[in-house]
C-alpha positions as CSV (number, residue, x, y, z in Angstrom):
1,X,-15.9,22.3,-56.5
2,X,-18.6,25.1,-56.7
3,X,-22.0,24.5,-54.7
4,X,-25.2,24.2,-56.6
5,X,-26.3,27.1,-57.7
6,X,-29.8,28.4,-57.0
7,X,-31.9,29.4,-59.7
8,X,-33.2,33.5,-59.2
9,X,-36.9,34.0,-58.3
10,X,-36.7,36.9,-62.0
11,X,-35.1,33.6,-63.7
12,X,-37.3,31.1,-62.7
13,X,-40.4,33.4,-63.9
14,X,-38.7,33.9,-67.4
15,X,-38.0,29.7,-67.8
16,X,-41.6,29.2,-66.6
17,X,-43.0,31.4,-69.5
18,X,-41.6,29.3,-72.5
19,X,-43.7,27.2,-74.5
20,X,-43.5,23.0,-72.9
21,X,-41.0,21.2,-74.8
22,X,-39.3,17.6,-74.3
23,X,-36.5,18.1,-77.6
24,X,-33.4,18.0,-76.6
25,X,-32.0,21.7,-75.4
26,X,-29.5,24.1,-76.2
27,X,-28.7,26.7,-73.7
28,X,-26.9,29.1,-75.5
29,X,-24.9,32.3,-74.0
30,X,-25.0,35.5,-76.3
31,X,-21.7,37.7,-75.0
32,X,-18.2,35.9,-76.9
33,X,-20.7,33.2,-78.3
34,X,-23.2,34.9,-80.5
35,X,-22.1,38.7,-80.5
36,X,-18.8,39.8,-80.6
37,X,-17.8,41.0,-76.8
38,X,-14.0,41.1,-76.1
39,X,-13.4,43.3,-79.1
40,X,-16.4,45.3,-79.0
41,X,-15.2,46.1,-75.1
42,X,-11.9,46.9,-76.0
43,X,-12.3,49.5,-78.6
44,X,-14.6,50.7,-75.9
45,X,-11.5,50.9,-73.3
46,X,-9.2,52.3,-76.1
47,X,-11.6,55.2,-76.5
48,X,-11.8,55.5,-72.9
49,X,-8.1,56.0,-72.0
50,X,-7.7,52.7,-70.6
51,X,-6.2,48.8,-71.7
52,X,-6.3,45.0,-71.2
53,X,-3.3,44.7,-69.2
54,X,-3.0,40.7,-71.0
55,X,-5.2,38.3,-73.1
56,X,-6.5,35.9,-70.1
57,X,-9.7,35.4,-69.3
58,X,-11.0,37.6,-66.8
59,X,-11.8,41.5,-66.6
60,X,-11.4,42.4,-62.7
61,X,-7.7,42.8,-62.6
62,X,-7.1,42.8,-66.5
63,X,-8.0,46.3,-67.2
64,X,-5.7,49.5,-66.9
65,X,-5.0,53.1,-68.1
66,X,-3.8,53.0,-70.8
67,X,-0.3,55.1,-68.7
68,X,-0.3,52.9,-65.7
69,X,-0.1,48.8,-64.9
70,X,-2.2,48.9,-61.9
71,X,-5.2,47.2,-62.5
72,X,-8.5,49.5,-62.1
73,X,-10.9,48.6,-58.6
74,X,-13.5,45.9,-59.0
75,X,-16.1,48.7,-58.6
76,X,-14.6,50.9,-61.7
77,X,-14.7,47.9,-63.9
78,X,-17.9,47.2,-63.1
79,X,-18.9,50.8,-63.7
80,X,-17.4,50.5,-67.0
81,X,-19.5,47.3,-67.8
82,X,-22.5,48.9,-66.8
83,X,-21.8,51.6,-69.4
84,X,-20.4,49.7,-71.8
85,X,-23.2,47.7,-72.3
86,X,-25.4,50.7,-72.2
87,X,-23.5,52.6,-75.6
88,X,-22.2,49.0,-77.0
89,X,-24.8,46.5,-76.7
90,X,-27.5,47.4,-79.4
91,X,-24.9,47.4,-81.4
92,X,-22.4,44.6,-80.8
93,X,-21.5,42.2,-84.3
94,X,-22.3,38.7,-85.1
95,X,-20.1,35.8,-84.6
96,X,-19.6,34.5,-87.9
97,X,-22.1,31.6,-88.9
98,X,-23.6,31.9,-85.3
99,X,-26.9,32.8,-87.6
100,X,-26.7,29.5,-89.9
101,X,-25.2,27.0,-87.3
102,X,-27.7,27.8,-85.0
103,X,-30.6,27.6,-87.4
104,X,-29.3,24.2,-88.8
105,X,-29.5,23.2,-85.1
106,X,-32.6,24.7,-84.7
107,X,-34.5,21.8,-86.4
108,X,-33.7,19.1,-84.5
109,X,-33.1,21.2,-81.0
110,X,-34.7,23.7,-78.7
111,X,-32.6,26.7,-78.6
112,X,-32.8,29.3,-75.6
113,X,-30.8,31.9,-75.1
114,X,-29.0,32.7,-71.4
115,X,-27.3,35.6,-71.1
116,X,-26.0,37.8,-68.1
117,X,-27.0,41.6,-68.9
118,X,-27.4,44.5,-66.4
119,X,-30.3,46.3,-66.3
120,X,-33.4,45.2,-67.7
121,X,-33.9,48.1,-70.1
122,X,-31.0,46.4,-72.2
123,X,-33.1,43.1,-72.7
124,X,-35.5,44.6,-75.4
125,X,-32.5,46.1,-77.0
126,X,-30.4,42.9,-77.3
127,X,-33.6,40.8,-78.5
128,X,-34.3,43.3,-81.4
129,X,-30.7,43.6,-82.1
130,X,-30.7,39.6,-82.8
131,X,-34.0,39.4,-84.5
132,X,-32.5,41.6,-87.2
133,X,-29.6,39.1,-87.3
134,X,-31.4,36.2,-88.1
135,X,-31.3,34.7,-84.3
136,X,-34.8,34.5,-83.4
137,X,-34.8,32.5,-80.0
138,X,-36.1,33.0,-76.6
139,X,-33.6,35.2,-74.8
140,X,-33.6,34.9,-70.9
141,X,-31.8,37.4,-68.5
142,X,-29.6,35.9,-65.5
143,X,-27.7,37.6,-62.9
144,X,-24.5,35.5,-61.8
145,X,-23.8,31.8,-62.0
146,X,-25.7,30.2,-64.2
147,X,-26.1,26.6,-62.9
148,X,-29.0,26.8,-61.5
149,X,-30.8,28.1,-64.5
150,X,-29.4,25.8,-66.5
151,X,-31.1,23.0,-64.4
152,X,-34.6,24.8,-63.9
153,X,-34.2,24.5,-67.7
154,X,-33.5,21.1,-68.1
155,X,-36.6,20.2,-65.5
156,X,-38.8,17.6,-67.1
157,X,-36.6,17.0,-70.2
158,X,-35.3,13.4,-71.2
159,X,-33.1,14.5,-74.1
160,X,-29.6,15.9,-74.2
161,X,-29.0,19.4,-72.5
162,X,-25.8,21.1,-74.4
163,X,-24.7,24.6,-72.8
164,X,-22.3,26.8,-74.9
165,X,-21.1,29.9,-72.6
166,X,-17.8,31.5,-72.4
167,X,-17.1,31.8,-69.0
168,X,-15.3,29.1,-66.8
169,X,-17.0,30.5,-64.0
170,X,-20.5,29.7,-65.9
171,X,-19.1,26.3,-66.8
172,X,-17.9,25.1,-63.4
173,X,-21.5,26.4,-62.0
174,X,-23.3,24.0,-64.7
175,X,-21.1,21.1,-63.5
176,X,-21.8,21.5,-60.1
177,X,-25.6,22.2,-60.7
178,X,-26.6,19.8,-63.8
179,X,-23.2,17.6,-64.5
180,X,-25.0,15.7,-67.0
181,X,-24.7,18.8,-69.6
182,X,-22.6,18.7,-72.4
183,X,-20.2,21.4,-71.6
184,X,-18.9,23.8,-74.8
185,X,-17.0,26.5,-73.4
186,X,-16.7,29.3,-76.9
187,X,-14.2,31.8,-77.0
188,X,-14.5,34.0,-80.4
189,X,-11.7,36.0,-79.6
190,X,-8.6,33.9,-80.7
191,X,-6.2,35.7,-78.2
192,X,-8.5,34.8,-75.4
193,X,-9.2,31.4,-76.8
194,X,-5.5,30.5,-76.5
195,X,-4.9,31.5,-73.2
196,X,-7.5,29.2,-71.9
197,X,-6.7,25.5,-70.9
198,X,-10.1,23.4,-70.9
199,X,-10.7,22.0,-67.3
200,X,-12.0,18.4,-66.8
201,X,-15.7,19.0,-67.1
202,X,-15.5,21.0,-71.1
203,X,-16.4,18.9,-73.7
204,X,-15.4,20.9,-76.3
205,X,-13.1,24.0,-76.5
206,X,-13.5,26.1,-79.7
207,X,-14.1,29.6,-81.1
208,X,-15.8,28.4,-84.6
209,X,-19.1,27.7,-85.3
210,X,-18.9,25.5,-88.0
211,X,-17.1,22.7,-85.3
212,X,-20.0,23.8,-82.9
213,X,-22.3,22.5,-85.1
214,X,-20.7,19.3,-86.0
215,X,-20.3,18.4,-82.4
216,X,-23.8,19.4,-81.3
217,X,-25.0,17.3,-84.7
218,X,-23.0,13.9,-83.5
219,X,-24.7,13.4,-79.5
220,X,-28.1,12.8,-81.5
């Protein structure tokens, strides 16, 4: 099982600049959750000569030319990220209902935002981007795991803490750093979705807002 995680010095000065709150908290992730990632990412790779080699759930070692099946170097995928998020981001599309759901949660629940995104200059950019869409919460930049901001999070609260992120790698860093967190692990893409089996800790596997929602709505 993963160690705690360590909250980041940046992070830690981003969670210490929101308003005092005791509701309960959702700590939602943006990338596969809110916006549209996976498809946005592999129109990108189509347009750059390159391919998902299959639908599971990771990028190092998933992504090809489009005329080989030797998986690119860890350093070229994450070159690709970098620039991908770069051209992409300010533009990527809304989940469907992401806007509603989370606004009908909104009134009973704090709502942050935790999202992994290189380079600062693409913070201002994604918070404009969902303004405009109707998703006006406090978005927080991580780097890495995100267990330990998850917790800094949750300091001082006594109500629920729900955390809704894609990755299992994210997931299994919550368990080990706040295992009391209700655990949604959202996939939009259905290909990806299905490839995933839910380990022990999830609570909920899904790719649909609507059952999001009703879930979140039933621990209160």
């Amino acid at each position: 099982m993963p160690e705690p995680t360590p909250v980041l010095p940046e992070v830690l000065a981003q969670i210490r600049a929101l308003p005092p709150s005791n509701r309960p908290l959702i700590i939602c992730d943006v990338d596969e959750v809110i916006l549209h990632m996976i498809a946005h990412l592999e129109e990108y790779l189509h347009g750059n000569g390159m391919r998902f080699l299959n639908h599971t759930y990771r990028l190092t070692g998933n992504i090809a030319h489009h005329d080989s099946d030797a998986p690119l170097p860890g350093d070229q995928v994450k070159t690709h990220l970098i620039k991908f998020f770069d051209e992409v981001s300010p533009h990527q599309t809304m989940v469907p209902e992401a806007d509603t759901m989370l606004a009908a949660l909104s009134e009973r629940w704090d709502i942050v935002l935790l999202t992994n995104l290189p380079g600062p200059h693409n913070k201002p950019a994604r918070e404009t981007l969902l303004g405009g869409l109707g998703i006006p919460y406090p978005v927080l930049t991580n780097s890495g795991p995100k267990g330990g901001a998850v917790a800094a999070l949750s300091g001082g609260r006594s109500h629920p803490v729900v955390f809704i992120d894609d990755s299992p790698t994210n997931h299994r860093s919550v368990q080990a750093s706040l295992p009391s967190a209700v655990q949604i692990q959202f996939i939009a893409d259905q290909r990806f979705l299905r490839s995933v089996e839910p380990e022990a800790h999830i609570d909920l596997l899904t790719g649909d807002w609507r059952e999001t929602c009703r879930f979140i709505e039933a621990i209160l």
